[in-house]
C-alpha positions as CSV (number, residue, x, y, z in Angstrom):
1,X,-165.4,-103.3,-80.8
2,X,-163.9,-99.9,-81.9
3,X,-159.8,-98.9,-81.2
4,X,-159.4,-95.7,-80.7
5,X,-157.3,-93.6,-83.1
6,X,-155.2,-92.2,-80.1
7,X,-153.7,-95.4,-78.9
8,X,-151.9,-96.6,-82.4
9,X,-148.1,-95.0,-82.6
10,X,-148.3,-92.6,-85.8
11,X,-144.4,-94.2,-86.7
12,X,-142.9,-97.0,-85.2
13,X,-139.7,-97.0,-83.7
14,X,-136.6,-98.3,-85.9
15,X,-134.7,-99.7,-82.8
16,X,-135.5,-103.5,-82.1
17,X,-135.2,-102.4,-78.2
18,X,-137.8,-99.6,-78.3
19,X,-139.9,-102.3,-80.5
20,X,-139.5,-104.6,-77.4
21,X,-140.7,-101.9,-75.0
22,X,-143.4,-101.5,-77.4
23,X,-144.9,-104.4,-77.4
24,X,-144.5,-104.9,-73.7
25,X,-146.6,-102.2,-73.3
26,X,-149.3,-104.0,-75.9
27,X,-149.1,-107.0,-74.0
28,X,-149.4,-105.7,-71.0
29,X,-152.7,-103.9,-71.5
30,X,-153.9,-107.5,-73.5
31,X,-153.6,-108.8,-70.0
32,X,-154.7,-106.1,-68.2
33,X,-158.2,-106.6,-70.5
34,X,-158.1,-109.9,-70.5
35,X,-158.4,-110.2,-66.6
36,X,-160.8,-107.5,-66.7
37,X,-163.2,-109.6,-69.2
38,X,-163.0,-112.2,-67.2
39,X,-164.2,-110.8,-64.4
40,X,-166.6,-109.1,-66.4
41,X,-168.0,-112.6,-67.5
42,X,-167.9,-113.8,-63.8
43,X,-170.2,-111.5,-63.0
44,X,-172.4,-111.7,-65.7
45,X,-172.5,-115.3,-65.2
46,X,-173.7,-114.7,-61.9
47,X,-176.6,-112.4,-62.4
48,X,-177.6,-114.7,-65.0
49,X,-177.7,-117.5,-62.4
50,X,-179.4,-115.1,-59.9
51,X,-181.7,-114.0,-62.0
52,X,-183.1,-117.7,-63.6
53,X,-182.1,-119.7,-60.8
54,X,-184.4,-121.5,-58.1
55,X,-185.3,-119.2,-55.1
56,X,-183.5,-120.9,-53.0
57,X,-180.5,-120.5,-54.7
58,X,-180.5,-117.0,-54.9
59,X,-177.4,-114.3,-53.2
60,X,-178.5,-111.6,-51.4
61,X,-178.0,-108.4,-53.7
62,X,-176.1,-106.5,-50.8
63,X,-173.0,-109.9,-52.0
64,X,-172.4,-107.6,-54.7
65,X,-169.6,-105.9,-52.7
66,X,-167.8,-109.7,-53.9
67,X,-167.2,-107.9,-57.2
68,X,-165.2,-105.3,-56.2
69,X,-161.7,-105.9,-57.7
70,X,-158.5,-104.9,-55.3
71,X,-155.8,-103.8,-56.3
72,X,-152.4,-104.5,-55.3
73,X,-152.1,-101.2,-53.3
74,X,-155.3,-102.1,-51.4
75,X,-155.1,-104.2,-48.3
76,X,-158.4,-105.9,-47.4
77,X,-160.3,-103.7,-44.6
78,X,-162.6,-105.8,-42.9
79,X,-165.9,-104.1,-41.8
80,X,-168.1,-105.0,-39.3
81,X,-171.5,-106.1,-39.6
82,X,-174.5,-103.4,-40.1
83,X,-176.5,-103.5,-36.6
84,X,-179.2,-101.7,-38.3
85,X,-180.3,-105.7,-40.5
86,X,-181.2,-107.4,-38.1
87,X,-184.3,-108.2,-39.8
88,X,-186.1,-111.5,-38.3
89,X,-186.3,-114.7,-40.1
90,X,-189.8,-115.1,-42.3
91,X,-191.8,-117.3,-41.1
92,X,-192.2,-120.7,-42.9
93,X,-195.5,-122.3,-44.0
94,X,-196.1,-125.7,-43.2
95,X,-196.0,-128.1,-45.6
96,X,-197.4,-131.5,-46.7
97,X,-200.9,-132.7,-45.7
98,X,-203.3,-131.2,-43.7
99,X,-204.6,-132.9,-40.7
100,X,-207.5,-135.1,-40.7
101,X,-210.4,-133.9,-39.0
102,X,-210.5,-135.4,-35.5
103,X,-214.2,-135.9,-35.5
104,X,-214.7,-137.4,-39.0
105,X,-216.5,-140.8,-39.1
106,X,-213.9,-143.3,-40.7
107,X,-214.1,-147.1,-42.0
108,X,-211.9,-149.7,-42.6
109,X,-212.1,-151.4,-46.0
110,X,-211.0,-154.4,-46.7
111,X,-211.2,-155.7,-50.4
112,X,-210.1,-160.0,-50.5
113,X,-208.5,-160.7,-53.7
114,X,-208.5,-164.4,-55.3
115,X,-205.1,-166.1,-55.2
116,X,-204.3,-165.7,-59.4
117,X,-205.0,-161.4,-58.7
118,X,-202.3,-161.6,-56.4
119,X,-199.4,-161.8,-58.6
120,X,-198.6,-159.2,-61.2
121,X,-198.6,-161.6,-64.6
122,X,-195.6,-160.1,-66.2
């Protein structure tokens, strides 16, 4: 991770308040990055779980709009729903068995055990 040269005070104040108001500032943009990395890892932990998860569990890549960070100066703007994806549904296959085939000949077997082949000896 590299610091830029431009940031660091070339003398530092000798006033304890202009110290004070110095470091607010630092702290201030620690917590301004830290909230940033953390939404930074949010989202990476996201596309991770997009990306390796089941199918099923998958987002629909147009969610990425979640990401967008507000600000305090934004108010939320609702916006209506595009007409234009209406896309219909896929189509499931069936699953599980086939069905038998009506016409095919089937017997009943019936195979008699002895009494001591009932029971399971352990």
């Amino acid at each position: 991770m590299s610091v830029d040269k431009d940031t660091r005070p070339t003398s530092f104040p000798q006033d304890i308040a202009s110290c004070h108001a110095m470091l607010e500032g630092v702290f201030q943009s620690l917590a301004e990055k830290d909230q940033r990395i953390g939404q930074l890892e949010e989202m990476v932990e996201t596309l991770i779980r997009e990306r390796y998860s089941r199918k099923s569990e998958r987002y629909d890549p147009n969610q990425l709009a979640l990401f967008q960070v507000k600000t305090e100066d934004e108010a939320p703007v609702a916006e209506p729903p595009d007409a234009e994806d209406t896309t219909p549904p896929r189509k499931r296959r069936g699953g599980g068995r086939r069905q038998l085939d009506p016409g095919a000949r089937r017997e009943q077997r019936v195979h008699r055990l002895r009494p001591d082949q009932k029971h399971c000896p352990k």
